[in-house]
PDB file of N, CA, C and O in Angstrom:
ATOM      1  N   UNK A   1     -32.977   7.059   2.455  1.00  0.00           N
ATOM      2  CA  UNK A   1     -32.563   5.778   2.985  1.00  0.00           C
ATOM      3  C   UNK A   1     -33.390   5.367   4.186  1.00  0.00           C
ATOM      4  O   UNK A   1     -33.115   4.375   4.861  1.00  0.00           O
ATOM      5  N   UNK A   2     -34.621   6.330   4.471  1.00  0.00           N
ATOM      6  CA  UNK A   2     -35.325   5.871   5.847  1.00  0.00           C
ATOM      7  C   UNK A   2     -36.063   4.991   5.613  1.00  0.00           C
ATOM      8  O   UNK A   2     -36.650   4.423   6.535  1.00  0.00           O
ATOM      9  N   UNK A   3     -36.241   4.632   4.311  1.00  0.00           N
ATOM     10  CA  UNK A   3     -37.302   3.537   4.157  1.00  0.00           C
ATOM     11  C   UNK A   3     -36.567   2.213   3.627  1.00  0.00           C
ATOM     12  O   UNK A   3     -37.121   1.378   2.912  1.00  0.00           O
ATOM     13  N   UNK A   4     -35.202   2.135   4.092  1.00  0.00           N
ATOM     14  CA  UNK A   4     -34.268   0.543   3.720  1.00  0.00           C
ATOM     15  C   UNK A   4     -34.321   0.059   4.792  1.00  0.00           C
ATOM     16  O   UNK A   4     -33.966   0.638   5.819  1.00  0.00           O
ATOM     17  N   UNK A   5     -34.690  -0.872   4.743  1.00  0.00           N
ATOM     18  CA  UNK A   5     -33.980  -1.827   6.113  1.00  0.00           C
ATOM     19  C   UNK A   5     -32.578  -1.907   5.596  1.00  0.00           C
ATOM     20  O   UNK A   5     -32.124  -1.919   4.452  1.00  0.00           O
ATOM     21  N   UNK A   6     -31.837  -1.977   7.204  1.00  0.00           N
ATOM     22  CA  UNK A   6     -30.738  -2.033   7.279  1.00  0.00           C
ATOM     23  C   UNK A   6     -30.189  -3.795   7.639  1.00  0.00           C
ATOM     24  O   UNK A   6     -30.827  -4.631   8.278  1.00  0.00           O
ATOM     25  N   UNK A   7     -29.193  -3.917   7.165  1.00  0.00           N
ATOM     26  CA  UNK A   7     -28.681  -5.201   7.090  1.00  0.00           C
ATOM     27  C   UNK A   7     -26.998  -5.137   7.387  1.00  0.00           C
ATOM     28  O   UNK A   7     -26.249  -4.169   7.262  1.00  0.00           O
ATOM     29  N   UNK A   8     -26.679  -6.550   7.832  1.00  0.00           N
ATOM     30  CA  UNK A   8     -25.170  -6.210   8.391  1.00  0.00           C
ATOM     31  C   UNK A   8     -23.926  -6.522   7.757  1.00  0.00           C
ATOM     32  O   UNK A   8     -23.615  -7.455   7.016  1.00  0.00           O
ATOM     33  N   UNK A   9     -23.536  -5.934   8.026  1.00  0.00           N
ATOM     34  CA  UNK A   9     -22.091  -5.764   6.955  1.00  0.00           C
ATOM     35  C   UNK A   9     -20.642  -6.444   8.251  1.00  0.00           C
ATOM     36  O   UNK A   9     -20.325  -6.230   9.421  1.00  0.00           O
ATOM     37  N   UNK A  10     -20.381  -6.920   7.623  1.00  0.00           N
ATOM     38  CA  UNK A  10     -19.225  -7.513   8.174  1.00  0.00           C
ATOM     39  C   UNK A  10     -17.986  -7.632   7.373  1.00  0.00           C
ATOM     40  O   UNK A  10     -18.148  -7.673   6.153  1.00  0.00           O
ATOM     41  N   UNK A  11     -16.335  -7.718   8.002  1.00  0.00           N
ATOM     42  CA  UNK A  11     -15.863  -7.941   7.520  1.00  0.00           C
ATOM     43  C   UNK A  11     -14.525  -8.482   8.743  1.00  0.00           C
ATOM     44  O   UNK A  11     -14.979  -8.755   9.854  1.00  0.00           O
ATOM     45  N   UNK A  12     -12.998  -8.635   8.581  1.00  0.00           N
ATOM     46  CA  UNK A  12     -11.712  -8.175   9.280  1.00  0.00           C
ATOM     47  C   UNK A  12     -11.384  -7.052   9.060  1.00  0.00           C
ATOM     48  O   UNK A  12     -11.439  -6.519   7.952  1.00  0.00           O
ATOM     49  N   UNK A  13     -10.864  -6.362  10.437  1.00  0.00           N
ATOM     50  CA  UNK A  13     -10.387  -5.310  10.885  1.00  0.00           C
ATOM     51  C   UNK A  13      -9.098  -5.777  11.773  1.00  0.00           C
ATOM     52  O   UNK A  13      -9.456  -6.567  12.646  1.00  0.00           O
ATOM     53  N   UNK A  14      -7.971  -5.559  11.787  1.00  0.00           N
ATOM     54  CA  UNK A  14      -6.937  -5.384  12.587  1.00  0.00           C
ATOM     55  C   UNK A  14      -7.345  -4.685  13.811  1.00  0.00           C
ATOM     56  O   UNK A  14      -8.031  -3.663  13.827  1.00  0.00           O
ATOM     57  N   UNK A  15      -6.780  -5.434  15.055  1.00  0.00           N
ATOM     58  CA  UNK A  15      -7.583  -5.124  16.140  1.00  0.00           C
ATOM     59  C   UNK A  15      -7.339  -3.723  16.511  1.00  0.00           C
ATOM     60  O   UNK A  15      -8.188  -2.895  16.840  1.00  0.00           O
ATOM     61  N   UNK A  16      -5.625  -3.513  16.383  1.00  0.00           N
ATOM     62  CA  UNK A  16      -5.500  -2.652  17.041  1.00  0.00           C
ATOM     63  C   UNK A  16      -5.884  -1.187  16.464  1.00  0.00           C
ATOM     64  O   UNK A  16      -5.726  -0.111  17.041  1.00  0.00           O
ATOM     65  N   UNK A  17      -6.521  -1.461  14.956  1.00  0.00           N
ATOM     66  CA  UNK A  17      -7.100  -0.061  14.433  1.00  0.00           C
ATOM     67  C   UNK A  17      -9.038  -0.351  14.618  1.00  0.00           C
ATOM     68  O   UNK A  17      -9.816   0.530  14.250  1.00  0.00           O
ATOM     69  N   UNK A  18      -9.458  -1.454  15.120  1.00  0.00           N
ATOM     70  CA  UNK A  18     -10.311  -1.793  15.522  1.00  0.00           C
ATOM     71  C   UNK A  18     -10.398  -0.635  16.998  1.00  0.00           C
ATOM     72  O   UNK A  18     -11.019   0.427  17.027  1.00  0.00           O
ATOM     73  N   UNK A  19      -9.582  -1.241  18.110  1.00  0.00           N
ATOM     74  CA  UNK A  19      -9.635  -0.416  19.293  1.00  0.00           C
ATOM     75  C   UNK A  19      -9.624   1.216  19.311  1.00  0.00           C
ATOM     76  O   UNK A  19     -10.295   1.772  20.180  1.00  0.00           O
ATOM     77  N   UNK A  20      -8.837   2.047  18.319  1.00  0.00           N
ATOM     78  CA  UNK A  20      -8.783   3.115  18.217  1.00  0.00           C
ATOM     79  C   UNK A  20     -10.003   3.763  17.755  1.00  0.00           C
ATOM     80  O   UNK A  20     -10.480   4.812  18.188  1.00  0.00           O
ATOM     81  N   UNK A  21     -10.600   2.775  16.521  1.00  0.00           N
ATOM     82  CA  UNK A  21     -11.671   3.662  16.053  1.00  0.00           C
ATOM     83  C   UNK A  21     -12.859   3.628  17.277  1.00  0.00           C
ATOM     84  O   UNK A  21     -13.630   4.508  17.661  1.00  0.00           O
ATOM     85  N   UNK A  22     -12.661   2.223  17.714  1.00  0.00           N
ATOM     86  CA  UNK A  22     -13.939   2.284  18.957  1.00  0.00           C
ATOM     87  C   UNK A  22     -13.581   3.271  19.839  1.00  0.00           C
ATOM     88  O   UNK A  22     -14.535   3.670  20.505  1.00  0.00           O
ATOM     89  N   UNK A  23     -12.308   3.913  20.118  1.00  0.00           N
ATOM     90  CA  UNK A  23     -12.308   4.547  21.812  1.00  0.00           C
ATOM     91  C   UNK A  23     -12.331   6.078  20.534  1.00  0.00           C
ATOM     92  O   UNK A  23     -12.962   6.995  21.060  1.00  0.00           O
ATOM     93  N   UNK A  24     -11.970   6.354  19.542  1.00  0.00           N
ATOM     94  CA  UNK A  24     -12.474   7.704  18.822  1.00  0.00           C
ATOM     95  C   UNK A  24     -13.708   7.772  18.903  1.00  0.00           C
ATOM     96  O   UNK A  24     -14.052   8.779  19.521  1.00  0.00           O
ATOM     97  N   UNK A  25     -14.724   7.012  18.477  1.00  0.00           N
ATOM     98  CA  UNK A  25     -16.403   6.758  18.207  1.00  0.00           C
ATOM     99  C   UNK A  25     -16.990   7.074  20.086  1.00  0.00           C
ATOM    100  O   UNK A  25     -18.159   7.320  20.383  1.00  0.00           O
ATOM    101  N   UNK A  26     -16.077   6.997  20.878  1.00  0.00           N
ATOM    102  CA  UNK A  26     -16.821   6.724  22.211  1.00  0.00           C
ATOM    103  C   UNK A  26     -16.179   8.340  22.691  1.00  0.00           C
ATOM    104  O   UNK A  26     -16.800   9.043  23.489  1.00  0.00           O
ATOM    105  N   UNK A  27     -14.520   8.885  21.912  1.00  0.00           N
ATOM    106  CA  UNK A  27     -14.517  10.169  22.478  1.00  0.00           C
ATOM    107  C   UNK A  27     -15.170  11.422  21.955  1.00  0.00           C
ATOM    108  O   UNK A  27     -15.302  12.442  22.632  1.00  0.00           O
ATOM    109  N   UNK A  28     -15.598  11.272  20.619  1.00  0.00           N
ATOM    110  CA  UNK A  28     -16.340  12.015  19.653  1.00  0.00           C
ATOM    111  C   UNK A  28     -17.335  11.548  19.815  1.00  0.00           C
ATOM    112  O   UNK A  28     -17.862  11.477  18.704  1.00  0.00           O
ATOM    113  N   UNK A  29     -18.362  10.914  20.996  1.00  0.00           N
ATOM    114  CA  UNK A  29     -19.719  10.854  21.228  1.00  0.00           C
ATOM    115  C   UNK A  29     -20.605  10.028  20.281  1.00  0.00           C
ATOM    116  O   UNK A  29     -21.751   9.711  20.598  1.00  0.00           O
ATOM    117  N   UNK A  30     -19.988   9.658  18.999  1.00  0.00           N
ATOM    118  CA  UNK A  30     -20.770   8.388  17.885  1.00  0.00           C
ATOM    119  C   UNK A  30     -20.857   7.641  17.738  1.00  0.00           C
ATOM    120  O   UNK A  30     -19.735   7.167  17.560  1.00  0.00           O
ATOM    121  N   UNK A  31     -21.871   6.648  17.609  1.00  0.00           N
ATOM    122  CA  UNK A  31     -22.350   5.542  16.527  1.00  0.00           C
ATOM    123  C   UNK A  31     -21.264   5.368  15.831  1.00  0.00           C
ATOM    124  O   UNK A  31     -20.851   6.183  15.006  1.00  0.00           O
ATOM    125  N   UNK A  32     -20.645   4.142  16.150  1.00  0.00           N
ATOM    126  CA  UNK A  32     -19.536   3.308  15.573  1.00  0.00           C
ATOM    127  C   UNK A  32     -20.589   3.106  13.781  1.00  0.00           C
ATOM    128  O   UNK A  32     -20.045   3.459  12.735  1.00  0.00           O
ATOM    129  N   UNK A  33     -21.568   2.709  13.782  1.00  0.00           N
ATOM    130  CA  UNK A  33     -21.851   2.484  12.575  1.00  0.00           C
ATOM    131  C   UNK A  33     -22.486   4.035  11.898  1.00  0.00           C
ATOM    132  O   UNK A  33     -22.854   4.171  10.732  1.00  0.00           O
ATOM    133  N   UNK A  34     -22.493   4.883  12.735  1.00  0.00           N
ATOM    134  CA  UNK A  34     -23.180   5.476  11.260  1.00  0.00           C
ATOM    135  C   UNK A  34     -22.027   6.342  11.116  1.00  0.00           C
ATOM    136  O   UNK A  34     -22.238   7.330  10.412  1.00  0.00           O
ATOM    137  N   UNK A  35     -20.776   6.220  11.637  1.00  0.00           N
ATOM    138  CA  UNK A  35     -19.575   7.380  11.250  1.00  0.00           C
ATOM    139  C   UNK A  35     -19.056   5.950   9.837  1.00  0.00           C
ATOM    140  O   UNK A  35     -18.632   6.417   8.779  1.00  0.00           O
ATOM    141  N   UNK A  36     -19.129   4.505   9.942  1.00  0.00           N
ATOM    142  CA  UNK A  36     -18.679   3.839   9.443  1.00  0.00           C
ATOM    143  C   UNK A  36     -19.620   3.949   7.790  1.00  0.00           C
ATOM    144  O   UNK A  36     -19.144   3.834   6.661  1.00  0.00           O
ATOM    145  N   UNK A  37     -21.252   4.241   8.244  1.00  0.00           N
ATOM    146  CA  UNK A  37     -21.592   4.617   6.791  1.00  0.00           C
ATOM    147  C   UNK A  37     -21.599   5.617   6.481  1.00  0.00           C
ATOM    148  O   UNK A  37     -21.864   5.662   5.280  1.00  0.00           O
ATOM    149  N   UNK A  38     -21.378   6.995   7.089  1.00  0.00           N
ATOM    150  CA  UNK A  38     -20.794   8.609   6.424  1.00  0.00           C
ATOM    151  C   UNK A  38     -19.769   8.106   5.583  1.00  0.00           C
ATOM    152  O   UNK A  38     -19.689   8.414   4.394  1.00  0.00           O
ATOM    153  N   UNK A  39     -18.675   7.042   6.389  1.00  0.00           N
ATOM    154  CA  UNK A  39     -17.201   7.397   5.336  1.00  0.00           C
ATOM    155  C   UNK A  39     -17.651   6.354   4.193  1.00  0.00           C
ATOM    156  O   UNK A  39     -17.035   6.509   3.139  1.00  0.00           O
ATOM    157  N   UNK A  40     -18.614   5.315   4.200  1.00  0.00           N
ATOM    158  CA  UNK A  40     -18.818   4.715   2.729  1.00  0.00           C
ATOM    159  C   UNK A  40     -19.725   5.713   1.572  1.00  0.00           C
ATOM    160  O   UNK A  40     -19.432   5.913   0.393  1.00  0.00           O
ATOM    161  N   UNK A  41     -20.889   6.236   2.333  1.00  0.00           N
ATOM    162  CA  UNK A  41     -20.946   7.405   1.801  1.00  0.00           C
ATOM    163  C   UNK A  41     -20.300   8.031   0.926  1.00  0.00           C
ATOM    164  O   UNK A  41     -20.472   7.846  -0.278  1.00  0.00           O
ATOM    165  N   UNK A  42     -19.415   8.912   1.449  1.00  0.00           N
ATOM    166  CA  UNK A  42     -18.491  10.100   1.299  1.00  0.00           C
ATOM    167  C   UNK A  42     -17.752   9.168   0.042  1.00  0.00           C
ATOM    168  O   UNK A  42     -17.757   9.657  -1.088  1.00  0.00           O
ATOM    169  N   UNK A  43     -17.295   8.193   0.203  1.00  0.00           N
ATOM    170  CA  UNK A  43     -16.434   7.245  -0.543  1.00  0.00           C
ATOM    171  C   UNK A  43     -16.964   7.353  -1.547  1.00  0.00           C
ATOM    172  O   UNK A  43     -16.410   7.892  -2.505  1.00  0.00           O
ATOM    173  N   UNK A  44     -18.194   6.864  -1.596  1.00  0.00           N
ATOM    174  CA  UNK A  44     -19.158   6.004  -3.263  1.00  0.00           C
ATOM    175  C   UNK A  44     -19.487   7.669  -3.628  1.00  0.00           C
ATOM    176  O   UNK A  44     -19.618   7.709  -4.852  1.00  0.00           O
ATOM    177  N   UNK A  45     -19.653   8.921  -3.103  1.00  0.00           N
ATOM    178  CA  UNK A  45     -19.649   9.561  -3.684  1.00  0.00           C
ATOM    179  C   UNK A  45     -18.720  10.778  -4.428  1.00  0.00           C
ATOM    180  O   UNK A  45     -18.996  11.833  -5.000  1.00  0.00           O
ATOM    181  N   UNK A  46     -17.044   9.799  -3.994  1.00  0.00           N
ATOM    182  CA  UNK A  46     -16.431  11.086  -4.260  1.00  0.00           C
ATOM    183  C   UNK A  46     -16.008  12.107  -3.570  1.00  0.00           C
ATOM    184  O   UNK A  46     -15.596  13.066  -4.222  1.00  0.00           O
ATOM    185  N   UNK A  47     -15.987  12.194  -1.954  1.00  0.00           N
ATOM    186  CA  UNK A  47     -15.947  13.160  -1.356  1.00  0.00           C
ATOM    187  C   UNK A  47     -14.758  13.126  -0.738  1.00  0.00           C
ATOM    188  O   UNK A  47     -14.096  14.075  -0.318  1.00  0.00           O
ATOM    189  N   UNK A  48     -14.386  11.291  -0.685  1.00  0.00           N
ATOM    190  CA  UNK A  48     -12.986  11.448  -0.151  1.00  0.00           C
ATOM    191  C   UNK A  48     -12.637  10.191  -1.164  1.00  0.00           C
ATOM    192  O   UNK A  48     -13.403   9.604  -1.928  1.00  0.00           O
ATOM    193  N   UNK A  49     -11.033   9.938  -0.885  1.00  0.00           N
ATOM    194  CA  UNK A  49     -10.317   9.404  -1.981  1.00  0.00           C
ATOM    195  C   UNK A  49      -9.173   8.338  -0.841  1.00  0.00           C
ATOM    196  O   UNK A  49      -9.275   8.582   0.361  1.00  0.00           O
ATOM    197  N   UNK A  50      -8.158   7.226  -1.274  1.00  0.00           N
ATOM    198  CA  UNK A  50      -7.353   7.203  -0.826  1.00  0.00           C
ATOM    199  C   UNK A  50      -6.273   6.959  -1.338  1.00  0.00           C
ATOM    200  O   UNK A  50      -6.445   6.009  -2.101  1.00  0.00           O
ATOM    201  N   UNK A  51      -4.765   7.437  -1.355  1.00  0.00           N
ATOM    202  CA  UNK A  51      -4.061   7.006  -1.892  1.00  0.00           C
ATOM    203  C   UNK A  51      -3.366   5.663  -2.030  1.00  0.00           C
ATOM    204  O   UNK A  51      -4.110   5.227  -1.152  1.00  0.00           O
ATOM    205  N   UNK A  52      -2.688   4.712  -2.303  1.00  0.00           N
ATOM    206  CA  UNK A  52      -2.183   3.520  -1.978  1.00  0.00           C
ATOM    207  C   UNK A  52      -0.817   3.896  -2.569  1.00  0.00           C
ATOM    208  O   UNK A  52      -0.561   4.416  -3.655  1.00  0.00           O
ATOM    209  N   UNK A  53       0.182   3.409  -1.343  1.00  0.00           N
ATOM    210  CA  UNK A  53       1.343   3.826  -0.928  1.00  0.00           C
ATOM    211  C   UNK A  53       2.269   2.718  -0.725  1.00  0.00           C
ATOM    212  O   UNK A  53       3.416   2.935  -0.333  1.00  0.00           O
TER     213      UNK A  53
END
C-alpha cells in the first residue's frame, strides 16, 4: 500500500464516541487514522467481526 496515494474518507460519528476514541488514540500514543485503517483492515479481512444486537 506504499505506493497508493491516500485519499479521505469521511463520514458521521456520534460525538461522544468521537471524543473517546480521540482521547484513547492520544492515551495509546496513535494516529487516529492509521488505528482507524488497522480496524478496516482487520474487518475486510476477517480478523474481526461484529455482532448486531
Amino acid at each position: 500500500m506504499a505506493d497508493e496515494k491516500r485519499r479521505t474518507f469521511s463520514t458521521t460519528i456520534y460525538p461522544t464516541i468521537s471524543k473517546k476514541f480521540k482521547v484513547a488514540c492520544v492515551t495509546n500514543n496513535e494516529n487516529m487514522n492509521e488505528v482507524l485503517e488497522k480496524l478496516m483492515d482487520m474487518y475486510v479481512k476477517g480478523e474481526i467481526t461484529f455482532r448486531n444486537e
